[in-house]
C-alpha positions in Angstrom: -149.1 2.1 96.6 -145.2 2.8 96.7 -143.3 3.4 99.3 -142.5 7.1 100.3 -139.5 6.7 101.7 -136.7 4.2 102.6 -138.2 3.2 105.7 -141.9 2.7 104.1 -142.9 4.4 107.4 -145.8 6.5 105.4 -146.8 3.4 103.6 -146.5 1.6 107.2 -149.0 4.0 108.6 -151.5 3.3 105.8 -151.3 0.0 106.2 -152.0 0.0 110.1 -155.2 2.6 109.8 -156.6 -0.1 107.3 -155.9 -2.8 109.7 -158.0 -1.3 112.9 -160.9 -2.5 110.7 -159.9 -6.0 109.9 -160.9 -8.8 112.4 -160.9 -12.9 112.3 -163.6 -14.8 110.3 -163.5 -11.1 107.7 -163.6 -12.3 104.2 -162.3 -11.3 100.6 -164.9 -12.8 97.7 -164.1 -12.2 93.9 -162.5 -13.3 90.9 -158.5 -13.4 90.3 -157.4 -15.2 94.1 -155.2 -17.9 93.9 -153.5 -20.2 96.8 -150.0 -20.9 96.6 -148.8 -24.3 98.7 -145.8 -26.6 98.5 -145.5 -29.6 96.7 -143.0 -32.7 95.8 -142.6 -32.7 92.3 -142.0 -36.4 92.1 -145.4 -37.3 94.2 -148.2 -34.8 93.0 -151.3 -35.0 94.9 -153.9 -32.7 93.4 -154.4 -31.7 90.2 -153.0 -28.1 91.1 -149.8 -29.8 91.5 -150.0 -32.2 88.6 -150.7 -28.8 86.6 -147.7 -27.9 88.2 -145.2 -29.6 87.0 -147.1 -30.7 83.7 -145.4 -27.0 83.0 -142.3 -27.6 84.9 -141.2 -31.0 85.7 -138.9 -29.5 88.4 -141.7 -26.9 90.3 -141.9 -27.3 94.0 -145.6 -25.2 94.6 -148.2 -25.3 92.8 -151.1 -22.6 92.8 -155.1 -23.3 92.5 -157.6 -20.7 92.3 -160.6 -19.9 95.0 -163.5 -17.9 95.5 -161.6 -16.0 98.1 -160.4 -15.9 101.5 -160.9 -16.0 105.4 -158.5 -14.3 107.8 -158.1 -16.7 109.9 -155.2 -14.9 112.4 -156.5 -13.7 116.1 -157.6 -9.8 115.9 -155.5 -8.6 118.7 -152.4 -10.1 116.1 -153.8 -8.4 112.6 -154.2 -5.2 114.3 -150.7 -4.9 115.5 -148.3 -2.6 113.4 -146.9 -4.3 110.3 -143.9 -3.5 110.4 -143.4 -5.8 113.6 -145.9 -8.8 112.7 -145.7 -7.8 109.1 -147.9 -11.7 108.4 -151.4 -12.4 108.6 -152.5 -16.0 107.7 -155.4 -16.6 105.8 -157.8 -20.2 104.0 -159.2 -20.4 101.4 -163.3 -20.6 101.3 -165.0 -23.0 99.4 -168.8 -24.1 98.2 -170.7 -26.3 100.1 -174.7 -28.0 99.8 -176.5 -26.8 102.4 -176.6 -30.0 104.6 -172.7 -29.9 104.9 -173.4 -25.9 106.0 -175.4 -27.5 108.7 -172.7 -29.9 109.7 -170.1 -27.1 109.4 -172.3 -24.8 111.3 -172.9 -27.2 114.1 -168.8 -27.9 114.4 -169.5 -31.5 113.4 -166.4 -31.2 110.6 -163.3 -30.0 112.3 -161.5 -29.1 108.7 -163.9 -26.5 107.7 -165.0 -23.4 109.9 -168.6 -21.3 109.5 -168.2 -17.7 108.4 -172.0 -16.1 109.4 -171.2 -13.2 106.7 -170.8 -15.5 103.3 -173.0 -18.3 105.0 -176.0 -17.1 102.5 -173.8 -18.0 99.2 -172.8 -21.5 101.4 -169.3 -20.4 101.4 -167.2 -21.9 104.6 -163.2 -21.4 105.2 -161.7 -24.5 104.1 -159.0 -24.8 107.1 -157.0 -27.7 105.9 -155.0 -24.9 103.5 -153.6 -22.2 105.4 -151.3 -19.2 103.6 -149.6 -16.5 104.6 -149.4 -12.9 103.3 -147.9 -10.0 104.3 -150.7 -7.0 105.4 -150.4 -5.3 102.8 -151.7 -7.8 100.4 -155.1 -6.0 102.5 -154.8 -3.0 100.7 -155.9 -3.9 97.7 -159.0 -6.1 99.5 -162.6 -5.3 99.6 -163.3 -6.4 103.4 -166.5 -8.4 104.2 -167.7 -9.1 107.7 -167.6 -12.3 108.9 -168.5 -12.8 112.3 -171.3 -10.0 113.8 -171.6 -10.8 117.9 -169.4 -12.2 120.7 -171.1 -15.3 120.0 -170.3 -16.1 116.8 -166.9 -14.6 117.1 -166.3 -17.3 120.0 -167.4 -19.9 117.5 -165.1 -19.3 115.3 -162.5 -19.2 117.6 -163.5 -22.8 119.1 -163.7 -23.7 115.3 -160.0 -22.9 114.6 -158.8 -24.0 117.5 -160.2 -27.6 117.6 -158.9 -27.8 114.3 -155.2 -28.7 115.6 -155.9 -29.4 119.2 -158.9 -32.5 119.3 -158.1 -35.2 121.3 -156.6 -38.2 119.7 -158.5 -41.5 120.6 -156.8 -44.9 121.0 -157.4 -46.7 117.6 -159.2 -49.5 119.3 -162.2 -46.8 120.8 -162.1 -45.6 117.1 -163.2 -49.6 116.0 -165.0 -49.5 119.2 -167.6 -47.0 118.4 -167.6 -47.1 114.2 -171.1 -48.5 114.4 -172.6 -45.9 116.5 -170.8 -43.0 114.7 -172.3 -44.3 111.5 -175.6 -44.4 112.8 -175.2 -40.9 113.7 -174.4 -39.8 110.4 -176.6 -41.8 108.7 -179.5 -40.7 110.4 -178.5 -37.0 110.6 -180.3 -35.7 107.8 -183.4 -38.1 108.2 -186.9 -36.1 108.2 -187.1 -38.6 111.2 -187.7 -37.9 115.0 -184.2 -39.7 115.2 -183.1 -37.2 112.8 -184.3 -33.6 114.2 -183.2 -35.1 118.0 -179.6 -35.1 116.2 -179.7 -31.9 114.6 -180.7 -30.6 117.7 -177.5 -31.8 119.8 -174.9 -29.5 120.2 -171.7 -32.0 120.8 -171.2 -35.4 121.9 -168.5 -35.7 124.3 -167.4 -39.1 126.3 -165.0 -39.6 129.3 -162.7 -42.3 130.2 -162.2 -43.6 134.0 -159.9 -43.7 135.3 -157.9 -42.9 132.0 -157.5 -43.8 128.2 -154.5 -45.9 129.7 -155.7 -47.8 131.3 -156.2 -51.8 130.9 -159.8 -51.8 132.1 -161.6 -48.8 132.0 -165.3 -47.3 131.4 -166.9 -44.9 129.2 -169.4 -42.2 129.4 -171.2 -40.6 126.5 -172.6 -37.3 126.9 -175.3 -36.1 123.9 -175.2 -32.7 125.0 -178.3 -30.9 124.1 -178.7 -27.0 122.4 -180.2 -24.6 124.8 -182.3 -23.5 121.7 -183.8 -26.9 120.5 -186.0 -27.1 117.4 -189.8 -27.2 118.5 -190.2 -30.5 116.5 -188.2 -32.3 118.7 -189.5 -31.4 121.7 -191.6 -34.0 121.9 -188.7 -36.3 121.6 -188.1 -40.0 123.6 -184.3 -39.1 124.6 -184.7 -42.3 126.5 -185.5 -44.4 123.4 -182.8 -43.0 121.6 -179.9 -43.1 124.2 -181.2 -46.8 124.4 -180.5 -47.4 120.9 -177.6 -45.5 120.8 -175.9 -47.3 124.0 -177.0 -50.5 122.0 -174.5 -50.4 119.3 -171.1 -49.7 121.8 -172.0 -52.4 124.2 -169.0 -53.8 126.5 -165.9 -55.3 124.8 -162.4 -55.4 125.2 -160.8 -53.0 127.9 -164.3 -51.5 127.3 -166.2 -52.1 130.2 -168.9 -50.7 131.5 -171.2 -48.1 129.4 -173.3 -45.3 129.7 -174.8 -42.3 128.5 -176.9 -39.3 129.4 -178.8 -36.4 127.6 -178.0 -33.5 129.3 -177.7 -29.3 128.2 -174.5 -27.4 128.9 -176.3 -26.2 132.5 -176.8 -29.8 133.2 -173.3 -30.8 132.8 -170.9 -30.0 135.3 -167.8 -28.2 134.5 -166.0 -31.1 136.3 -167.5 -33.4 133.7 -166.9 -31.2 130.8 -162.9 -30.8 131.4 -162.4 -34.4 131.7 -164.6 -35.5 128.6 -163.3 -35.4 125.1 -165.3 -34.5 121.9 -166.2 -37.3 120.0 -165.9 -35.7 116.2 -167.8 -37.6 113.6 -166.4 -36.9 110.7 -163.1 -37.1 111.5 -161.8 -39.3 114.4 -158.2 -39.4 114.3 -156.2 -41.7 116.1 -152.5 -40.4 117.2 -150.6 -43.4 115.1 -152.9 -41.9 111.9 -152.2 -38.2 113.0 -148.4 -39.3 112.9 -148.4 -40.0 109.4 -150.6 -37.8 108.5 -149.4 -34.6 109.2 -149.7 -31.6 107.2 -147.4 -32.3 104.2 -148.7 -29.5 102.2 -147.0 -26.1 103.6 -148.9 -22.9 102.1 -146.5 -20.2 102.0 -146.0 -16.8 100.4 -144.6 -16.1 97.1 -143.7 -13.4 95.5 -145.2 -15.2 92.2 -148.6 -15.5 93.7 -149.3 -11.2 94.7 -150.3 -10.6 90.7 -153.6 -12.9 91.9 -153.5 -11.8 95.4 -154.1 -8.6 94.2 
């Protein structure tokens, strides 16, 4: 599609109609997308970026190809007419086994998010690459729901958000509690009682008091329990496994006193919630790590990469 006239307010117009239908979490799937990002020509990372300059010893991006994309920018932002936010960003979605889609689904890993409408061919958005495209790159896309209900469109939302804004813990709580987090994944997947009780917690969240700060302090774990819980565990000794659980971060350091409860959201008061932080299993970041370990790889928009986009 060309534009009509110098303005390309015909072609604008297009554009926008096509956009009332887009939303967050909608996906492109197919052959022919590629993902453009930056790169330092003398330090290659990947082997997109070693391919990179394999051609052209001097090339600052690199481009890999995926099985598609997520929108990943807020709907009340795609909607709005391109010729004023004329950007959308979007990730790249990937293949996973179907206990990491259980993981993912569950918000246990904070880099990837669950997309409901590719979840049957295991595909999740892989939200450690982010690029941006102009809207019109969504003419030329075959549109496929992601998200179906306020629910899961909230998920999503909590998904991408947590991404950049989880708490960062002091690097000695990380030390602190590497034994019970490796428990926890250990036993995850277990056809164990141990194992369903876990797959049947929503989040584990723990508090500090009076602060993170602070040169003595305690700590509070919360296993927060689904409303919905799988029938095999509900049967379950909580008690027993809190016990073992509390067993493995038992007092040291500044750490001082330590407890735990299993509790549902409607147990938890909002008080409680606020002032806890999420304890993410798979990847607990301390600020001195987060420091140096920003995002070095900048996805941008080239004009290279539209003959894939396309």
């Amino acid at each position: 599609m060309k534009l009509n006239d110098d303005d390309g307010s015909d072609t604008a117009n297009d554009i926008d109609k096509i956009l009332q239908d887009w939303r967050q979490g909608d996906c492109v799937i197919g052959e022919g997308y590629w993902i453009l990002f930056r790169i330092n020509p003398e330090s290659p990372l990947t082997g997109a970026a070693r391919n990179a300059i394999s051609d052209d010893d001097s090339s600052e991006a690199a481009e890999e190809e995926v099985m598609g994309f997520m929108v990943a920018t807020q709907s009340c932002d795609i909607v709005r007419c391109c010729m004023e936010r004329p950007f959308i960003e979007v990730c790249p979605l990937v293949e996973v086994d179907d206990i990491k889609l259980d993981e993912i689904h569950r918000n246990l890993r904070v880099n990837y998010a669950y997309i409901p409408g590719v979840a049957d061919r295991k595909l999740v958005a892989d939200l450690d690459r982010i690029m941006t495209v102009e809207k019109a790159v969504l003419l030329n896309w075959t549109r496929i729901r992601g998200c179906f209900s306020d629910t899961e469109f909230r998920t999503l939302s909590i998904a991408l958000a947590r991404k950049w804004s989880r708490f960062a813990f002091p690097d000695d709580f990380n030390q602190f509690v590497r034994k019970l987090k490796d428990r926890l994944k250990g036993k995850h997947s277990r056809d164990s009682e141990e194992g369903i009780s876990l797959r049947s917690l929503r989040e584990i969240r723990v508090k500090a008091e009076p602060s993170w700060k602070a040169d003595r302090l305690d700590l509070i774990f919360y296993f927060i329990k689904r409303e919905e819980t799988p029938s095999e565990s509900r049967e379950t000794n909580w008690d027993q496994h809190l016990k073992v659980w509390l067993n493995l971060v038992r007092p040291s350091g500044r750490f001082e006193n330590i407890d735990g409860v299993v509790q549902t959201l409607d147990d938890l008061t909002a008080r409680d919630y606020v002032e806890s932080n999420r304890l993410d299993l798979d990847h607990m970041q301390s600020l001195p790590l987060l420091r140096r370990h920003q995002k070095s790889v900048l996805s941008v928009c080239h004009p290279r990469s539209f003959r894939s986009l396309s």
